[in-house]
N, C-alpha and C positions, 0 to 999 in steps of 0.2 A: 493896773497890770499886776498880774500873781507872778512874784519870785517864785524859779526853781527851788530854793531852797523850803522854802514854805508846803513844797507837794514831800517833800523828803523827810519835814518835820511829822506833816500829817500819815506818810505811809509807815515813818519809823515807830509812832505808835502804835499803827492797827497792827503792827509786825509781831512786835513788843509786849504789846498786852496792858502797858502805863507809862506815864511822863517821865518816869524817874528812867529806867530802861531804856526808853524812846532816845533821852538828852544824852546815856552813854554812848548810845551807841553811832549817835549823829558829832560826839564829840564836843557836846557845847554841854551851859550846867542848864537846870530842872528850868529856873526861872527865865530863859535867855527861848529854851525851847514852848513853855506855856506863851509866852510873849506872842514868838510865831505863830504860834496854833491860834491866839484869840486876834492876831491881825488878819490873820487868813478868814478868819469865820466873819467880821466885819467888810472885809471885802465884797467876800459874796452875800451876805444880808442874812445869813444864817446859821443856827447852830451847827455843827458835827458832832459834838459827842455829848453820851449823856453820862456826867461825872459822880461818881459815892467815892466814899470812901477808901473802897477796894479795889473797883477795875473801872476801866471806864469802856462806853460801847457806842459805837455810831449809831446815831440818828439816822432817820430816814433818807433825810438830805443827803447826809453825810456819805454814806455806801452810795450811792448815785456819783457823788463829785467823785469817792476813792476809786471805782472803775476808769473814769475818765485821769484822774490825776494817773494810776498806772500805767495806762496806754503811755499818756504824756513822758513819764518817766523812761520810760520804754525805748522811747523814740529817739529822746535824748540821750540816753546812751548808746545806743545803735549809730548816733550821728557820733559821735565821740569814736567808740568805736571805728568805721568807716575811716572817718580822719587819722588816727595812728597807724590803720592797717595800712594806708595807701602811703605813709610812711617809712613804716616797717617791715610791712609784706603781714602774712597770713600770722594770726597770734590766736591759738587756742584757748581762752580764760576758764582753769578748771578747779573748780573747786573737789577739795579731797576732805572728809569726815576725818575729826582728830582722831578716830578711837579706831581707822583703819592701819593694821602693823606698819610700822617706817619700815620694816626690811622691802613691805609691799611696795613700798612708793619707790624704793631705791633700784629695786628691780626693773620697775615699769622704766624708771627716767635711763634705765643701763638700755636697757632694750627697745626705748624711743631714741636714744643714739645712734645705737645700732644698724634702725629701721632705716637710717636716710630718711625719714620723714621729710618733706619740704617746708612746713609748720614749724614756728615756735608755741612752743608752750609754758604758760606761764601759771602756777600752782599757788593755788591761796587755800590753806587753813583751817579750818574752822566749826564753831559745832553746829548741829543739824539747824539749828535756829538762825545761823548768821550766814549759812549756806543757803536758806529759803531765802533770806533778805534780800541777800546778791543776787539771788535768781531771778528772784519777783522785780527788783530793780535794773534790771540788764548789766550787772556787774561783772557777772561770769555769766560762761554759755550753758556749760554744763555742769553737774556737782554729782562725785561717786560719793552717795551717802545713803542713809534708810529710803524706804520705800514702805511709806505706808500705804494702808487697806485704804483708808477714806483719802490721799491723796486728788484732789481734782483740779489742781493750780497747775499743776506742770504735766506734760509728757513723761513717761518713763518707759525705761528697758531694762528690765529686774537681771540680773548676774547671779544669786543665789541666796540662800537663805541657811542661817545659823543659831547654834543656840549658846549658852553662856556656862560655864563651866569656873569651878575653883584654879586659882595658879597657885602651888606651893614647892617648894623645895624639894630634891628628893629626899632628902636628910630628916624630912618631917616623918614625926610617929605614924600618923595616918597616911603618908605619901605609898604607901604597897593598896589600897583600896581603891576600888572602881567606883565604889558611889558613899557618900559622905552626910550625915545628918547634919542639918546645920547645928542643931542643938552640941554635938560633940564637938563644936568649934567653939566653947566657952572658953574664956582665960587667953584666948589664940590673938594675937597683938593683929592690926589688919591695916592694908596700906590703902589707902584711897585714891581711884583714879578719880579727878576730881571733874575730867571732861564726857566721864560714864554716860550716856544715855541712860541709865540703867539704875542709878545711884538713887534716888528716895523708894525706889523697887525693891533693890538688894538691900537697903537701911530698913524698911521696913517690913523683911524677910525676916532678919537675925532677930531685930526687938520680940518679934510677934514668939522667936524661941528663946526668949531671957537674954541674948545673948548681948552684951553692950560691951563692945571689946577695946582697949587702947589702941590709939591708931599715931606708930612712930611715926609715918611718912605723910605729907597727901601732896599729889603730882599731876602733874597735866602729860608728864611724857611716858609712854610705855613701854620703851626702852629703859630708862629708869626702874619701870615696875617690876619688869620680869628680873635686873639686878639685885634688884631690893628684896625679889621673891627668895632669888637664887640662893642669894649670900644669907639669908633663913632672919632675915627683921621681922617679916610677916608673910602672911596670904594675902588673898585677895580675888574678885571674880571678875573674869575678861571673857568677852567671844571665844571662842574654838578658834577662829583663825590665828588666836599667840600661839607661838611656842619655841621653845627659847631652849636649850644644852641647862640641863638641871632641875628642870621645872617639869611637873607633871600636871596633869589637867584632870583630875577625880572629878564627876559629876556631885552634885547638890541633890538634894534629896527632895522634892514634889517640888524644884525650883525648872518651871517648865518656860520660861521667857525665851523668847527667841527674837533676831530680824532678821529684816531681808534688804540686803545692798542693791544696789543698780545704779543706772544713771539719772537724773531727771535733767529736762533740759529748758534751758530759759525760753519766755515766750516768744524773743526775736528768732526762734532759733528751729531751722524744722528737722525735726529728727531722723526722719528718712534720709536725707541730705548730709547731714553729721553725722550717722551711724555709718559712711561710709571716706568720713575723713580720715586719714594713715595715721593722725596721732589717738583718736578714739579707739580706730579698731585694734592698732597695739596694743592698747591699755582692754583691753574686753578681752585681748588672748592672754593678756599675762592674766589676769585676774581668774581667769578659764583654768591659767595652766595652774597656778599658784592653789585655788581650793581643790584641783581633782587631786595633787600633791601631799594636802591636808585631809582629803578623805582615807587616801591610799596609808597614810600614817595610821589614824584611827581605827581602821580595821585590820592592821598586822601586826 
């Protein structure tokens, strides 16, 4: 008989990309998760992965079982699922992208009060890669986070697209400018979002113009950032949707990177059906009201 946890070992790595990632994120150590993966592979009489070095890659076998092991995964959480709701009553599991503004999130839960919603909802975290995970595993239903072009694992319902901009002080010497070389950001101390999508992009932006800057801060919170911006420690580059009392947002100069928000929705989960649940479509109007707010800004 294959333990659950053994499909969870083996999805945590296709997720993951290697063992080491795989075991964090399953919460056990490196050795404790290889273990699993090679009692699983003796079970079924066959390889999954073919290991170097650097990455490892499913076997032919392997992509066969991991279809089936996801459905299985799938179900299992649906059945879990199922059992709390009939408990609990209806529970939303929605995953939110770390790098979406908290004032965003604080709004929507002001205005999912407001709504009478009949639904609880319950908000997990996380960055675009740990929000796949929970998707692909039935952890959460749905996740507001990017939306990519080649996306083909989930459903989505795109909300808008953005692009990335400097946040600085207004006190800064360059803060009167519309657009900013990066090259004239030498010497400029710079605060790192460390949960950035964006971050070996923009690292490899500034190097490519000399530029190798002290960096006082580095933060996972973006409330933090825009303080840190304000109170003038450093800059720093966030989506268009920041913006903060002090802080100005001057454009980058050939830094043309943009994304695109929406929702994606887990396999147990049929979109038609949940794009019409009270606590999705609250959150689809505030996010509506919240960027036409942000456009109306940038052009007056």
């Amino acid at each position: 008989m294959i333990d659950r946890y053994l499909l969870r070992y083996l999805l945590a790595v296709i997720d993951q990309g290697n063992f080491s990632k795989a075991a964090a994120a399953c919460h056990v150590s490196q050795p404790t998760l290889s273990v699993g993966i090679a009692k699983l592979e003796k079970l079924l009489g066959q390889a999954l992965f073919h290991r170097t070095n650097r990455r490892v890659e499913l076997t032919e076998a392997g992509a066969r079982f991991a279809d089936n092991a996801r459905r299985i995964e799938a179900l299992f959480a649906t059945a879990e699922r199922d059992a709390r709701g009939a408990e609990t009553g209806a529970i939303l599991r929605l995953g939110l992208l770390a790098s979406i503004p908290p004032k965003w999130i604080e709004t929507y839960a002001e205005r999912l009060r407001d709504s009478g919603a009949p639904e609880r909802v319950e908000f997990i975290e996380g960055r675009e890669r740990d929000l796949l995970d929970r998707l692909a595993r039935g952890r959460i239903d749905a996740a507001l986070t990017i939306i990519r072009p080649d996306n083909k694992r989930f459903e989505s319902e795109t909300l808008f697209s953005e692009g990335y901009a400097l946040a600085m002080a207004t006190t800064h010497p360059l803060a009167h400018r519309d657009m900013i070389d990066g090259a004239e950001l030498a010497g400029n101390p710079m605060i790192v979002r460390r949960h950035c999508e964006l971050l070996p992009d923009t690292s490899r932006y500034f190097t490519a113009r000399g530029v190798r800057p002290f960096f006082p801060a580095r933060t996972t919170n973006d409330d933090h950032t825009l303080g840190l911006v304000r109170a003038g420690l450093g800059i720093t580059v966030m989506p268009d949707c920041f913006h903060a009392r002090g802080v100005v947002r001057p454009r980058l100069a050939d830094f043309s990177f943009t994304r695109t928000i929406g929702l994606l929705f887990a396999p147990h989960v049929d979109p038609a059906g949940a794009s019409g649940r009270p606590a999705l479509r609250t959150l689809v109007e505030t996010i509506t009201m919240l960027t036409h707010q942000i456009q109306q800004e940038m052009t007056s």
